[in-house]
C-alpha positions in Angstrom: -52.7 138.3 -41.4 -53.2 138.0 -37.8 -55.4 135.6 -36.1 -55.7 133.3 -39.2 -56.3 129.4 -38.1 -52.6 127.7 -38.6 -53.2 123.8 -38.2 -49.4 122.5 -37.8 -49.5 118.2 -37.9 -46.5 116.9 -36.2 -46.1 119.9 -34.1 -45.3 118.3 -30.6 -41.5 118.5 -31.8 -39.0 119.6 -33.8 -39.8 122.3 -36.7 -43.6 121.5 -36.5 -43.4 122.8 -32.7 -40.6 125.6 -33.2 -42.7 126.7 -36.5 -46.1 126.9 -33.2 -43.9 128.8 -31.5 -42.9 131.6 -33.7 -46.6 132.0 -35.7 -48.1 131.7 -32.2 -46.1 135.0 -31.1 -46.7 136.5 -33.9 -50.5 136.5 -33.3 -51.8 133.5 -35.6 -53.8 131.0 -34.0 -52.4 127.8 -34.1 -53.8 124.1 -33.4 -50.9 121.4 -32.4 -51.5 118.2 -33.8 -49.2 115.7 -32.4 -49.3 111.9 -31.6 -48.2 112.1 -27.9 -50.5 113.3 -25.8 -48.1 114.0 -23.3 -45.6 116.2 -26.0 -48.8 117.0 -27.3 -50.6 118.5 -24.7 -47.0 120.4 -23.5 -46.3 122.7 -26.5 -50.2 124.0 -26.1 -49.9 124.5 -22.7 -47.4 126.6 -23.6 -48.5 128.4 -26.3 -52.1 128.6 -24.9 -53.0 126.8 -28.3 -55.9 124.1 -29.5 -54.3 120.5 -29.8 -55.4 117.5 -31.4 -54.2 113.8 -30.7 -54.0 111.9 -34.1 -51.4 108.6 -34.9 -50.8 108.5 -38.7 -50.2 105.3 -38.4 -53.9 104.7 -37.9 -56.2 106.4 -40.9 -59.4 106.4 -38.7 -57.3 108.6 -36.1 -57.0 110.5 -39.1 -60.5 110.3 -40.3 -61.7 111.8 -36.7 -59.1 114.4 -36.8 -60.4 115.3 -40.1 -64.0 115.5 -38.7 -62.4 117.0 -35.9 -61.3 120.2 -37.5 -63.9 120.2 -39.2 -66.1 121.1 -36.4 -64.1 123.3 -34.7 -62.7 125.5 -37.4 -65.2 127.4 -39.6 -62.0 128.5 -41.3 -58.3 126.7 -41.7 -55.9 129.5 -43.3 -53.1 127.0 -43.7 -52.5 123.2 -43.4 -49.3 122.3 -42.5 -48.5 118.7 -43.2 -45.3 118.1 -40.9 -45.9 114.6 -39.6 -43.5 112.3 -40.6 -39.9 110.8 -40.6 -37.9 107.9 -40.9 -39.8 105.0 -39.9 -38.8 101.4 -38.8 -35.8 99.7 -39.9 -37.8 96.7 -41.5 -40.6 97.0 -43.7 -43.7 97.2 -40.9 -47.2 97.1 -41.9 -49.5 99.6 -40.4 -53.5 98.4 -38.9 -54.4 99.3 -42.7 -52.6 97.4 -44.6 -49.9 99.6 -45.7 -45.9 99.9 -45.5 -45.3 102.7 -42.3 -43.3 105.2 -44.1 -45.4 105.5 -46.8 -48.6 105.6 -44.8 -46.8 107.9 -42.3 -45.2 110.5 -44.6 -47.7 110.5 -47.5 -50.9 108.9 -47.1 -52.1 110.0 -44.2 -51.5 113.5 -44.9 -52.9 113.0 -48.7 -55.9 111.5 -46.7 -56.3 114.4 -44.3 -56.0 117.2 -46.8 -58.8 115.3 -49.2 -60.8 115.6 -46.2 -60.5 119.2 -45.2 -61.0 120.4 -49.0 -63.6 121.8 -48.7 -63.0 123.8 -46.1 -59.7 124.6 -47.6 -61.0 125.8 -50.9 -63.5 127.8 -49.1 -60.6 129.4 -47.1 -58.3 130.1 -49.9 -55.5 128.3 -47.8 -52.1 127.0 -48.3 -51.3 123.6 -47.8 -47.6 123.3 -46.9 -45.9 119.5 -47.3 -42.5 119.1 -45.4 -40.5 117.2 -47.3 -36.9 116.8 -47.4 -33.4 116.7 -49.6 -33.9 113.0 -49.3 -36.3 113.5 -52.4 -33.7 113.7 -54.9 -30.4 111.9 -53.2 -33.1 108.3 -52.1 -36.3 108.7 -54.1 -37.2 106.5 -57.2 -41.1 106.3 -57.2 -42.7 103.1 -58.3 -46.4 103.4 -59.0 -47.2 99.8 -58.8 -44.9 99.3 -55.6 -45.9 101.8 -53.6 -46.2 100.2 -50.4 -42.5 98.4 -50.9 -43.5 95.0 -51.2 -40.6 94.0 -53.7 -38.4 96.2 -52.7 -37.8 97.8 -49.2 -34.9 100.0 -47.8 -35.6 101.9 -44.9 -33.8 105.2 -46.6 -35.8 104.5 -50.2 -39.4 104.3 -48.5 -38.1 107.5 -46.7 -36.9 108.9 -49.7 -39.7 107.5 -51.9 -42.1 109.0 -49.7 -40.6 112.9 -49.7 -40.3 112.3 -53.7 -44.3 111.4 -53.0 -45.1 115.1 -50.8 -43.7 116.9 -53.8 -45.2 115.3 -56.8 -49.0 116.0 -53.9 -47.8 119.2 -54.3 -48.2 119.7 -57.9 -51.2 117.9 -58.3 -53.3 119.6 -55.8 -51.9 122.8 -57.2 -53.3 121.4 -60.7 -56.3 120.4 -59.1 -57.4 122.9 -56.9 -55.3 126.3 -57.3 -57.9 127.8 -59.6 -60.1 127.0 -56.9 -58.1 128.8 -54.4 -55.5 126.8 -52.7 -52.2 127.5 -52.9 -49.4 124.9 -51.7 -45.7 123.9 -51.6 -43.2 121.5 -51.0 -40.0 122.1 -48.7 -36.8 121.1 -47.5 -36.6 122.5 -43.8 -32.9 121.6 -43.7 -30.8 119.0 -41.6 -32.5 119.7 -38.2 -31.3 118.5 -35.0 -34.3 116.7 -33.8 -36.1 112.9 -33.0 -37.4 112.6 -36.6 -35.1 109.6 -37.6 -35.1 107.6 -34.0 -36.7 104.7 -35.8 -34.3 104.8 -38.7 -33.0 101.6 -40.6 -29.7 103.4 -41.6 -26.8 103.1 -38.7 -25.3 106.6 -39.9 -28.3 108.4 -40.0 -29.2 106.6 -36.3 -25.7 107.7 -35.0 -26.2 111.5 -36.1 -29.5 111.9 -34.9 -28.8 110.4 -31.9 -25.5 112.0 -30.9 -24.6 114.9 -29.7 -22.8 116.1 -32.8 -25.9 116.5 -33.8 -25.6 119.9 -32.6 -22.6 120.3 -34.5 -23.6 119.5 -37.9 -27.4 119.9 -38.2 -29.2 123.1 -37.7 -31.6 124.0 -34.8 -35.4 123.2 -35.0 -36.0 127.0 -34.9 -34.0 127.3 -38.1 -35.2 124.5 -39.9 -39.0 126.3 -38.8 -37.8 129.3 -41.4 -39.3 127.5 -44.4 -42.7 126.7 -42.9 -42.6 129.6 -41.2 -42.3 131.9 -44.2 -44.3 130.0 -46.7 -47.0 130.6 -44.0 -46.7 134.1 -43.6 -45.9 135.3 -46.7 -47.9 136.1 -50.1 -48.2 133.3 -52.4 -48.0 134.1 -56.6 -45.6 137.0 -55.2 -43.0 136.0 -52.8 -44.0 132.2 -53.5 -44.7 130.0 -56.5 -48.0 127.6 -55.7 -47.0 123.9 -57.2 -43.0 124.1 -56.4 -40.7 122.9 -53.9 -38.4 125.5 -51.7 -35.4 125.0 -50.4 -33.8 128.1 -48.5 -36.3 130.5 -49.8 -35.8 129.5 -53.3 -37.4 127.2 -55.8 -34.9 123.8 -55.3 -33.9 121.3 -57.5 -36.0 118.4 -56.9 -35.7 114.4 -58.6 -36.4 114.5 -61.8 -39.4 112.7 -61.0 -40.9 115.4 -59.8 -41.6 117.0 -63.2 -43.6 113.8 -64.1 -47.1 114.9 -64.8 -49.0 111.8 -65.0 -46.9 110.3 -62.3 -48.3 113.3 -59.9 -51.7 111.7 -61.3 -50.9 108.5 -61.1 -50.1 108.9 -57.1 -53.2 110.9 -56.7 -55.5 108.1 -58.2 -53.8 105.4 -56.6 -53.5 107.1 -52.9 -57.9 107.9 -53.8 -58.1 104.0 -54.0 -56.3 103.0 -50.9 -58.2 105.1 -48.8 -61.5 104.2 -50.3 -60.6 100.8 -49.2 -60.1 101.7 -45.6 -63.1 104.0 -45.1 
């Protein structure tokens, strides 16, 4: 298991650099892929690690990361789609034409793991998607709405968008487990960290950004567990590809989730947006 090729997205902070941290000392070779170049730079530094600069807020940043990894990486073990958080408090439009959260949390990633499969499939890896609670207690996924132009609440396109990593889940396990891949959704927890510093909701704004943070929401190394051990251990034994974790254990999810053709549906209309911006 040792020495495999970990690439962690959003890993300048937070779980995605505490989940570095801990596969890094435990031998695995791991690529930080951050937006700050700064933050960015820091964590490899320290871990003596690869880094790539890439704003998801930009798909050809994400198009040359692809191409990126591509070149350096004859073999990606595991993809770990981390990037992501609660984005602005009114609906903002990204260079490509499409609402920042969703772009942020799900398309970009969706865009960057379409990209590497190939290499993925010919790695037999696992593509982990960090998701979140918010799934279930703010999602409500509508297929023709998807980049909130009716309707936009900073907490729903956050919600919407973790709804959105889980239903990528199951159809890239549909798609592609036969094939070799082998991927999950999860909940990290309620970490203590900078995901929400662009939030629309003044609660969520006021925990995240006080000290009782530290109080009520766990630490980034304990909200790292999940990625942590869905990268390490043995998917079809201790894992179930296609499902979404929450403390170990397969979680109860939106109900959406469980909807086939909307998992489709996503996957076909996600295909088209990108087309349009290659």
């Amino acid at each position: 298991m040792a020495g495999r090729t970990i690439v962690i997205t959003g890993a300048s902070d937070g779980i995605g650099a505490a989940a570095a941290r801990r596969l890094s000392l435990a031998g695995e070779s791991v690529v930080i892929v951050g937006r700050s170049p700064q933050k960015t730079a820091a964590v490899a530094a320290e871990l003596g690690a690869d880094h790539l600069l890439a704003d998801f807020a930009d798909l050809a940043q994400v198009r040359a990361l692809a191409d990126e990894l591509r070149k350096r990486y004859p073999t990606i073990d595991v993809l770990a789609n981390n990037a992501g958080g609660v984005m602005s408090r009114e609906r903002q439009l990204t260079v490509d034409g499409h609402e920042l959260t969703f772009q942020v949390n799900h398309l970009a990633p969706f865009l960057l793991t379409t990209l590497l499969l190939d290499r993925l499939v010919e790695s037999r890896a696992r593509v982990l998607n960090t998701s979140s609670i918010g799934n279930k207690l703010l999602g409500n996924v509508d297929i023709d709405d998807l980049d909130a132009e009716r309707t936009f609440r900073a907490s729903k396109a956050y919600g919407d968008a973790k709804l959105e990593n889980i239903l990528f889940t199951r159809e890239l396990h549909r798609r592609y487990h036969e094939r070799g891949i082998s991927t999950a959704a999860f909940h990290p927890g309620a970490v203590a960290s900078n995901f929400s510093s662009g939030s629309g909701s003044p609660v969520m704004r006021a925990l995240y950004g006080s000290p009782l943070k530290h109080v009520f929401l766990i630490s980034p190394d304990k909200g790292s567990d999940q990625l942590v051990w869905l990268a390490t251990s043995k998917p079809g034994s201790d894992w179930q590809s296609g499902q979404y974790y929450v403390k170990r254990k397969i979680g109860s999810a939106n109900k959406q989730a469980d909807d086939a053709d909307l998992a489709r549906q996503l996957w076909e209309r996600s295909e088209a947006m990108i087309a349009k911006t290659a």
